[in-house]
RODO-2510 file (C-alpha; in nm, 4 decimals, decimal comma):
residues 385
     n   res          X          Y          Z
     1     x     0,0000     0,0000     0,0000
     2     x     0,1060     0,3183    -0,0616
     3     x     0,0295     0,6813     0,1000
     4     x     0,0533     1,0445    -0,0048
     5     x     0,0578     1,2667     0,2728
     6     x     0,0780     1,6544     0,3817
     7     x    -0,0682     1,7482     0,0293
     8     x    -0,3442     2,0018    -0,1418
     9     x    -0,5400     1,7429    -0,3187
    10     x    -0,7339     1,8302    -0,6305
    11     x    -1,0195     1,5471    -0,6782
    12     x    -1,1949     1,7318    -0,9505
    13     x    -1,5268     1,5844    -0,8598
    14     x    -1,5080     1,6972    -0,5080
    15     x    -1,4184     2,0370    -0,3388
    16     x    -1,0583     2,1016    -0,3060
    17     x    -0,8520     1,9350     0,0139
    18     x    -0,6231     2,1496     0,1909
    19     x    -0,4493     1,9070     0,3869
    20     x    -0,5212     1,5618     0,2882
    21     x    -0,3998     1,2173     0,2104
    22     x    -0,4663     0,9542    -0,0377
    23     x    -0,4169     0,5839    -0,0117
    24     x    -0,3069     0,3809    -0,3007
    25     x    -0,3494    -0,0231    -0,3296
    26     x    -0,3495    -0,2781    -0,6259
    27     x    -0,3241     0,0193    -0,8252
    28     x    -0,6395     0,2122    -0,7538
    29     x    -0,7321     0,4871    -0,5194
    30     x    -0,9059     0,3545    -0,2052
    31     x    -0,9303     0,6779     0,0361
    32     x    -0,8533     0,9972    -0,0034
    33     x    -0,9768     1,2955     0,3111
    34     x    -0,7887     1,5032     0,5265
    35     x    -0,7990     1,2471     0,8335
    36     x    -0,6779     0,9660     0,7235
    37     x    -0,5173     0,6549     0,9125
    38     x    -0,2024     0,5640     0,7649
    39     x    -0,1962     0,1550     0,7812
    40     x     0,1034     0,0143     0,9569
    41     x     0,3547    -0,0824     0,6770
    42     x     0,2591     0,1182     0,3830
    43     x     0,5528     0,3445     0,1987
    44     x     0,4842     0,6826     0,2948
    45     x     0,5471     1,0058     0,0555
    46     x     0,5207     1,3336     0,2482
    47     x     0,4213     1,5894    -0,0393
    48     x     0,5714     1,8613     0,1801
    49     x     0,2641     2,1135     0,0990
    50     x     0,2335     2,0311    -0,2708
    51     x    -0,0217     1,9891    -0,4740
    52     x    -0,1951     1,6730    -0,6149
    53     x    -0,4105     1,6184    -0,9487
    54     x    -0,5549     1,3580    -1,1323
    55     x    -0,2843     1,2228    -1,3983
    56     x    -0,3885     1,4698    -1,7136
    57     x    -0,5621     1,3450    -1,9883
    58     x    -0,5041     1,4451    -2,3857
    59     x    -0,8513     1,3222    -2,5393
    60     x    -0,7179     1,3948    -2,9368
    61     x    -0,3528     1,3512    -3,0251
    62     x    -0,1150     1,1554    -3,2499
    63     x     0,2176     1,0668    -3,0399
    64     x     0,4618     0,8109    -3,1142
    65     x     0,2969     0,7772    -3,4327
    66     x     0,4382     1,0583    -3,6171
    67     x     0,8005     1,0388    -3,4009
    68     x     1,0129     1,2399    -3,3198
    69     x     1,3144     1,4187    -3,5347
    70     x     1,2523     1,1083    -3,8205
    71     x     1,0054     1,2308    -4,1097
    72     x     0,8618     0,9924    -4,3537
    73     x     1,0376     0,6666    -4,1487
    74     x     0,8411     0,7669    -3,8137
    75     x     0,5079     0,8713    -4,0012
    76     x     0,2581     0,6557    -3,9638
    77     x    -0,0609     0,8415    -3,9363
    78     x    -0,1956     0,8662    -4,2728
    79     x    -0,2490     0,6020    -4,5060
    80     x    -0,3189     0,8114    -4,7715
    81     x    -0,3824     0,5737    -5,0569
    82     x    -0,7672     0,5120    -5,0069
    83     x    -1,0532     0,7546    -4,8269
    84     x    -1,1794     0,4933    -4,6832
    85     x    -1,0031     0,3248    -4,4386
    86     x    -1,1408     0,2493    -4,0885
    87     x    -0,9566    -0,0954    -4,1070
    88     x    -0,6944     0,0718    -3,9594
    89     x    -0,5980     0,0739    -3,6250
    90     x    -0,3945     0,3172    -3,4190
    91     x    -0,2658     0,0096    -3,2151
    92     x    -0,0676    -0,0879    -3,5048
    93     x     0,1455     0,2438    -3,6006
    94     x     0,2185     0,3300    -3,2587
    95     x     0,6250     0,3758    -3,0937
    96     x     0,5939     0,3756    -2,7251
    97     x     0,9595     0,4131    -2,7363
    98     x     0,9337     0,7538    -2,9147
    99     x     1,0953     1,0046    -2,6304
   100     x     0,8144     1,2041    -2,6704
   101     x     0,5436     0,9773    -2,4820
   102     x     0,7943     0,9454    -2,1959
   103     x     0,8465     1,3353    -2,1840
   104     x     0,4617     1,3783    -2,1452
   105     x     0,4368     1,1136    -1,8793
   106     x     0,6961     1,3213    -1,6885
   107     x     0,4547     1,6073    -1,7539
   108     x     0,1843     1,4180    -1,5586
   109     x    -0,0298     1,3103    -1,9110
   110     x    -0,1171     0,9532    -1,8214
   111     x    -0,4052     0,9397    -2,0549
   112     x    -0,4185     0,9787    -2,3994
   113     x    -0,6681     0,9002    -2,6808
   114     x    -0,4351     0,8449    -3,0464
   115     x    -0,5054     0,7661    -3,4267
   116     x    -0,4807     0,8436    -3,7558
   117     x    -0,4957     1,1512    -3,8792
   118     x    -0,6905     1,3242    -4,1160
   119     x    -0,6394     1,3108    -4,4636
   120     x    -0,9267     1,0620    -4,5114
   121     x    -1,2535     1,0827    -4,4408
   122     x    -1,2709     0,7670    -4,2733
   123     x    -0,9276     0,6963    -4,1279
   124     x    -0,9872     0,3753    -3,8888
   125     x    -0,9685     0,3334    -3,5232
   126     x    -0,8600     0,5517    -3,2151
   127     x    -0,7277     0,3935    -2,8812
   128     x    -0,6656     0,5244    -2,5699
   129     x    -0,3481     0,4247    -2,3394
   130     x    -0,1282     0,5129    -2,0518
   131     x     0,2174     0,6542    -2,1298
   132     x     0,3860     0,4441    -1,9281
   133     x     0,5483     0,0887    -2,1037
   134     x     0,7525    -0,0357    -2,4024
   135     x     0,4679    -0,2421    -2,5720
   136     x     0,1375    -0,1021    -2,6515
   137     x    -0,0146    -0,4141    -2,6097
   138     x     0,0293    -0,3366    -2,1930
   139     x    -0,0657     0,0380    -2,2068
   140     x    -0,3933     0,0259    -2,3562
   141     x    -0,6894     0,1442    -2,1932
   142     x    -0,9381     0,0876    -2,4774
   143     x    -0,8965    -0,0402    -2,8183
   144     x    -1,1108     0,0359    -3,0665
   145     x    -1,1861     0,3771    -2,8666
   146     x    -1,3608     0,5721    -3,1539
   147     x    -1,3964     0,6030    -3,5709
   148     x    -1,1951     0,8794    -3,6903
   149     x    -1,3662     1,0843    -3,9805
   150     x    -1,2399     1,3829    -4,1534
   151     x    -1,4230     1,6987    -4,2626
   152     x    -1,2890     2,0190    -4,4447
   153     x    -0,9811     2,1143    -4,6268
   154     x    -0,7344     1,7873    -4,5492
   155     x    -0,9255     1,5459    -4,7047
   156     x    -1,0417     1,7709    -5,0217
   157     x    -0,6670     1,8576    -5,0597
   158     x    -0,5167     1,5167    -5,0194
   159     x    -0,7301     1,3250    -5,3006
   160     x    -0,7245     1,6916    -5,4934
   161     x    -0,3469     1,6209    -5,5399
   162     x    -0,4567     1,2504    -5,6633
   163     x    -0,7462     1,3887    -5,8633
   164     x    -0,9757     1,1567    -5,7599
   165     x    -1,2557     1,1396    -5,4746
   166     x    -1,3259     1,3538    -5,2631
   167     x    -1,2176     1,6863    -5,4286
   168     x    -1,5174     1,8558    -5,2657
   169     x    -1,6748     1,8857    -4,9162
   170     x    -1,9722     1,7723    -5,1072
   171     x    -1,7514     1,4073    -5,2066
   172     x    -1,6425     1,3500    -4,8180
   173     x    -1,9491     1,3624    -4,7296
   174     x    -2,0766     1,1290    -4,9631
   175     x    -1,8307     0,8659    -4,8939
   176     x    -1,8552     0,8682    -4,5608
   177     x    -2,2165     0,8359    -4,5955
   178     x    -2,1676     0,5525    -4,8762
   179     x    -1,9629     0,3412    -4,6306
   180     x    -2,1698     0,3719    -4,3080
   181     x    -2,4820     0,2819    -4,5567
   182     x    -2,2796    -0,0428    -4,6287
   183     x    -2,1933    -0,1202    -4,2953
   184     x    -2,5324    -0,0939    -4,2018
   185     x    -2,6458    -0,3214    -4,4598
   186     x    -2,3546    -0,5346    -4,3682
   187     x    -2,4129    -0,5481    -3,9703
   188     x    -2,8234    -0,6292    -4,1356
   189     x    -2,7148    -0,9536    -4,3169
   190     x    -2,5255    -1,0713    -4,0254
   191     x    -2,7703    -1,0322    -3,7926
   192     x    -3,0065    -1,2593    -4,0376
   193     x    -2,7539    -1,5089    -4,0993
   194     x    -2,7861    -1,6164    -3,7015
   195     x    -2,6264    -1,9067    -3,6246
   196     x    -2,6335    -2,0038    -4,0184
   197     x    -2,2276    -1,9420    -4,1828
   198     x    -2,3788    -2,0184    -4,4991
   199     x    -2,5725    -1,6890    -4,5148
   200     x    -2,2862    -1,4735    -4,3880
   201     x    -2,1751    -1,1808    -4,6379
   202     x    -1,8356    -1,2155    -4,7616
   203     x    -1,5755    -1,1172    -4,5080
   204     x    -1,4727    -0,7184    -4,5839
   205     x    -1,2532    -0,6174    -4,3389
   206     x    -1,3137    -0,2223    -4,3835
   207     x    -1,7329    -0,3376    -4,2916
   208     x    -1,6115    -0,5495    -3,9671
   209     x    -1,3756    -0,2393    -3,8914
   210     x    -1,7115    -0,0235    -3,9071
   211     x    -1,9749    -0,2484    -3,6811
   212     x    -1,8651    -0,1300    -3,3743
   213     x    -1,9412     0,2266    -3,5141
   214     x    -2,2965     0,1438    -3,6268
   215     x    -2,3779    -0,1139    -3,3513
   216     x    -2,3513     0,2213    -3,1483
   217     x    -1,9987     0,0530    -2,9451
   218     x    -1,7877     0,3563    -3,0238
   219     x    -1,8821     0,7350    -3,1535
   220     x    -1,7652     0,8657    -3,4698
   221     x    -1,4679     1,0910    -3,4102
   222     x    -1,5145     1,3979    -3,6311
   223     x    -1,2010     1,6139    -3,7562
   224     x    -1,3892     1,9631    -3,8149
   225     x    -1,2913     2,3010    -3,7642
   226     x    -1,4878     2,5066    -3,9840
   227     x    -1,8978     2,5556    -3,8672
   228     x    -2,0631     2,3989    -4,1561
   229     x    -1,8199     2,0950    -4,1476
   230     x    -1,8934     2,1073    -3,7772
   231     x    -2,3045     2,0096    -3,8978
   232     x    -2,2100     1,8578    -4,1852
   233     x    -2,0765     1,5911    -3,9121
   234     x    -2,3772     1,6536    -3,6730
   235     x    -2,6308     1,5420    -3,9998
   236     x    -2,4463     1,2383    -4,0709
   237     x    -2,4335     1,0866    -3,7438
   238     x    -2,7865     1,2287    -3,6824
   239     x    -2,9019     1,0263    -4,0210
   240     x    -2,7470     0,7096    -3,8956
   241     x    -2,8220     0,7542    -3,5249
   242     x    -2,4647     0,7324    -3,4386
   243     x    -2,2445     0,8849    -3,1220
   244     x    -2,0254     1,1582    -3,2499
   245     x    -1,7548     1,3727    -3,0365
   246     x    -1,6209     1,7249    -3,2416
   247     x    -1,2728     1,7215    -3,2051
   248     x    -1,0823     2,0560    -3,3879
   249     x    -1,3949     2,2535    -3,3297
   250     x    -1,2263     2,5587    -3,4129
   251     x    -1,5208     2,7490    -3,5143
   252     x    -1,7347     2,6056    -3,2268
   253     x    -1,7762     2,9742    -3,0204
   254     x    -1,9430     3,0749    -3,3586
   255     x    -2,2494     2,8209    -3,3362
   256     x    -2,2150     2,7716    -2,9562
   257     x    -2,5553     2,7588    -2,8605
   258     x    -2,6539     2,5657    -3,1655
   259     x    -2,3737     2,2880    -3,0162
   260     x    -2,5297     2,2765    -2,6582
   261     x    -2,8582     2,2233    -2,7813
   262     x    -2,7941     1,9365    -2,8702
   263     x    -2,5596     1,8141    -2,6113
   264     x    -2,2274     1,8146    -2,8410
   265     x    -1,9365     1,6972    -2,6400
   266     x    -1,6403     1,9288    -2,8288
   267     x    -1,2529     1,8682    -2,8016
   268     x    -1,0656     2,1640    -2,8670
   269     x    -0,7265     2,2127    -3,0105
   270     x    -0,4658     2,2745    -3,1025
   271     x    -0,5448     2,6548    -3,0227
   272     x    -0,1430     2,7018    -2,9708
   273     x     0,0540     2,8746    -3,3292
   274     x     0,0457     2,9606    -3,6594
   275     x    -0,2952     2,9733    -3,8509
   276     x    -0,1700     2,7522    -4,0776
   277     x    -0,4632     2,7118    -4,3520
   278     x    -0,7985     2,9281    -4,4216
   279     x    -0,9835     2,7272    -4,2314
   280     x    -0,7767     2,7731    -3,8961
   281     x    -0,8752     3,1780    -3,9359
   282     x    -1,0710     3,1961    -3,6548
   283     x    -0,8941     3,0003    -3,4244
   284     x    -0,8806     3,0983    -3,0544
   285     x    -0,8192     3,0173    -2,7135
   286     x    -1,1480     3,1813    -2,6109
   287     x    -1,3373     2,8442    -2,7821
   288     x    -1,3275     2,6234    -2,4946
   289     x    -1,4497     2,9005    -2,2572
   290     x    -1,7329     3,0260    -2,4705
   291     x    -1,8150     2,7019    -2,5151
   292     x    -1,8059     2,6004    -2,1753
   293     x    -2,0200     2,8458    -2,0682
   294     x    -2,2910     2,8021    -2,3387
   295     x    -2,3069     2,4456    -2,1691
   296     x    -2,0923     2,1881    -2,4203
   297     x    -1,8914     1,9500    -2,2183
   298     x    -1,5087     2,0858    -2,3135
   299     x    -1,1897     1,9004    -2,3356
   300     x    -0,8686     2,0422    -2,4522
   301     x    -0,6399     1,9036    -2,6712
   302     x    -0,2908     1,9189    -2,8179
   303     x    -0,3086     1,7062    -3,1349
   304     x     0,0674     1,6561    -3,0769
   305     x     0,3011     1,6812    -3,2411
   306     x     0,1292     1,9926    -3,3557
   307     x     0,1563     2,1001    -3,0183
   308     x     0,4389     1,9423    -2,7284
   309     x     0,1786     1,6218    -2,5614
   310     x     0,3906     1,7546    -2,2417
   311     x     0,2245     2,0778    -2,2872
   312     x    -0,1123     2,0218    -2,2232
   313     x    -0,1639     2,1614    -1,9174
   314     x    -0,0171     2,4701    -2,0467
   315     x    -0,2915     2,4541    -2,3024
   316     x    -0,5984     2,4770    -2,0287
   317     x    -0,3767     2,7938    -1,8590
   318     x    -0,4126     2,9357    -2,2000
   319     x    -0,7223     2,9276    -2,2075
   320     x    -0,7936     3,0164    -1,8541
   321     x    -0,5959     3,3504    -1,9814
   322     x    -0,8340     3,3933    -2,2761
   323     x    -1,1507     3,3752    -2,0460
   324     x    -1,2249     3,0322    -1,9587
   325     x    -1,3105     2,9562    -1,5743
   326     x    -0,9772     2,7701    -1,4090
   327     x    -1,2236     2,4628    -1,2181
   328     x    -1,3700     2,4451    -1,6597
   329     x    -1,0072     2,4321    -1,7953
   330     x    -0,9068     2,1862    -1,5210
   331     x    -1,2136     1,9377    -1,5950
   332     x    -1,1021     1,9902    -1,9707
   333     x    -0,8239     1,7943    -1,9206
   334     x    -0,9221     1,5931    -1,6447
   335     x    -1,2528     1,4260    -1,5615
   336     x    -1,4625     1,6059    -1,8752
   337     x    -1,1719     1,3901    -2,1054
   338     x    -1,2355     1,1298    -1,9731
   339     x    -1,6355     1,1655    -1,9775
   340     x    -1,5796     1,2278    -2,3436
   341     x    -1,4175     0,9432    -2,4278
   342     x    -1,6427     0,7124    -2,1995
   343     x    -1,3331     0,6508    -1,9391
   344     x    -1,5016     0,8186    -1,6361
   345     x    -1,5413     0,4969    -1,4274
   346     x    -1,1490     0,4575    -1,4195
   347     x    -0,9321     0,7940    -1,5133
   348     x    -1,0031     1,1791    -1,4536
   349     x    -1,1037     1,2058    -1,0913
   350     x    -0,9409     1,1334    -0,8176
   351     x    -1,1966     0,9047    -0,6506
   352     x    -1,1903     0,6198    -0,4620
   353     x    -1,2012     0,2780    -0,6915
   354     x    -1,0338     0,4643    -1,0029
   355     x    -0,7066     0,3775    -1,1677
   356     x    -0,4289     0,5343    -0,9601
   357     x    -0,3066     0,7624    -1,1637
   358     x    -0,2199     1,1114    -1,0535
   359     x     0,0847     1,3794    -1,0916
   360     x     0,2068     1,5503    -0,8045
   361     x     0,3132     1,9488    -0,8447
   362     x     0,5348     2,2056    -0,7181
   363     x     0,3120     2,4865    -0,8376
   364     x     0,0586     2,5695    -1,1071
   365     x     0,0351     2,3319    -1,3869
   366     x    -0,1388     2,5672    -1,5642
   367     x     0,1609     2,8068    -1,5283
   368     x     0,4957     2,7954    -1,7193
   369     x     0,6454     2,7842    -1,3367
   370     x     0,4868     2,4302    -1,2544
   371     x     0,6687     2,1097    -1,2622
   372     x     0,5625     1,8119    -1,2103
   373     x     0,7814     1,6678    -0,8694
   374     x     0,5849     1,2755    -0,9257
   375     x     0,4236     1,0997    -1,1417
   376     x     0,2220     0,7980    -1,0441
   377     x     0,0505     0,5671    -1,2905
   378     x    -0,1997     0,2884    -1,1743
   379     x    -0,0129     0,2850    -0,8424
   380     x     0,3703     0,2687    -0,9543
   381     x     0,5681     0,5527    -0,9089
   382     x     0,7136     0,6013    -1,2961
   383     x     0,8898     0,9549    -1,2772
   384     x     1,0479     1,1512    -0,9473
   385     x     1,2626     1,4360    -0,9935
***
């Protein structure tokens, strides 16, 4: 057993603790309170006055598989030589070994959602893992996590330079629509076939890839950053009756209230740099605030490499300075992550029966000053400086 004493402890789904403790066993939290009996035997780690969170969470990123300081050898997170292809899986083009997963654990990101990028419109699957370990196979918290889909200028510029489909907003939406309409009608003469093989459908691995997605398992994960792409997304998965989170959503504090209407869950990011193509002209870090307040459920994200994984706290202080309320930009990359990408019942709280995963802080995370002093991950202690 482990205990973490003579610390401010941040729970996220609780009021703040001044001076509290938390108990750690078999990897998950069991107690956590100001007054707490240490048990006879456990290691002890006195804080000295610092101040806990949970272990951060990135909810939209690419690391370790675009790596670091290699180009075209390390990039594996487009296979840009068919729209369509949600038979692939993040799992499979990931480097845990890239140094940059290991410099965001030290950061305190123990949770982080990758895939493929977004020069399809249907790119395959998402996973989420801790950053901890040298085979994926051990770190993974959920595989397949989500469908990623693609809206706006990647896609159209991509098959553009191949002139073929989708040169058009008009043609990604009409293949994404094409190949949920197949899986449907796939999933359909599966579900007749029963116990019979003999009326199975052929095997087509890109259909299997997409019946999690239209058996309602896993949401569609929508790249948009423009407003109309933004609905163009909301009408698709609307027409199929399908889960959908709006990651980008750089144009969200245009249609704000339109989004919390209808209870759109939004991951913003990355708000950090250079407005890099038209559709990035309105970027901001006010998005997640204005957002926030309308009433979308907010995470913030780095999309690293685009922006440092190891930053991500930074990103929330960012947009704490542009507006957004601190205990909002906090949840963003805590607890409202992990609602997001339906891994609330073990990461983004600090809550008794959770994964123990937490950082440990010598100042503001959300402040250029911070650094992380610990960094636990379900119960090990994995970085100290």
């Amino acid at each position: 057993m482990l205990a973490i004493t003579n610390a401010k402890i941040f729970p996220v789904d609780a009021p703040v603790i001044e001076k509290g403790s938390i108990l750690i066993d078999a990897g998950k939290i069991v107690r956590l309170g100001p007054d707490i009996e240490i048990p006879e035997g456990a290691e002890v780690i006195d804080a000295g006055g610092r101040s806990i969170y949970p272990g951060f969470i990135d909810a939209h990123c690419h690391v370790g598989m675009m790596e670091s300081a290699i180009g075209f050898e390390g990039d594996d997170v487009n296979e840009m030589t068919d729209p369509v292809t949600p038979h692939m899986r993040a799992i499979d083009g990931f480097n845990p070994l890239d140094e940059t997963v290991a410099e965001a654990m030290r950061a305190g990101v123990t949770t982080v959602a990758i895939g493929p990028g977004s020069a399809n419109p249907i790119g395959g699957t998402f996973m989420a893992i801790k950053t901890c370990g040298h085979r994926v196979d051990d770190m993974v918290v959920k595989d397949p996590l989500a469908m990623k889909i693609a809206f706006g200028e990647n896609p159209k510029r991509v098959y553009n330079a191949k002139s073929k489909t989708p040169m058009t907003r008009m043609g990604t939406a009409a293949i994404i629509r094409e190949a949920l309409g197949k899986a449907v009608r796939y999933m359909e003469q599966i579900d007749r076939a029963g116990d019979d093989p003999s009326k199975l459908p052929a095997y087509d691995a890109k259909m299997e890839a997409l019946l999690p997605v239209v058996r309602k398992q896993i949401p569609l994960k929508a790249h948009a950053h423009r407003a109309d792409d933004i609905f163009t997304a909301i009408r698709i998965a609307d027409e199929f009756g399908l889960d959908i989170t709006l990651d980008h959503c750089t144009e969200g504090h245009l249609i704000a209230e339109d989004l919390a209407k209808i209870g759109a869950r939004a991951i913003i990011g990355p708000s950090f740099g250079h407005k890099s193509k038209f559709e990035l002209k309105h970027k901001t870090f006010e998005t997640p605030g204005i957002l926030a307040r309308a009433g979308v459920k907010v995470a913030i994200m780095t999309d690293s490499p685009v922006t440092p994984l190891s930053t991500l706290p930074l990103m929330a202080g960012m947009a704490v300075q542009s507006g957004m309320d601190k205990d909002e930009a906090l949840k963003a990359i805590t607890l409202n992550a992990a609602e997001i990408l339906g891994l609330q019942d073990r990461v983004g709280s600090l809550t008794p029966g959770k994964d123990a995963d937490l950082v440990i802080y010598e100042g503001d995370p959300m402040e250029i000053t911070g650094k992380s002093w610990m960094v636990i991950i379900d119960g090990n202690i994995v970085y100290r400086r």
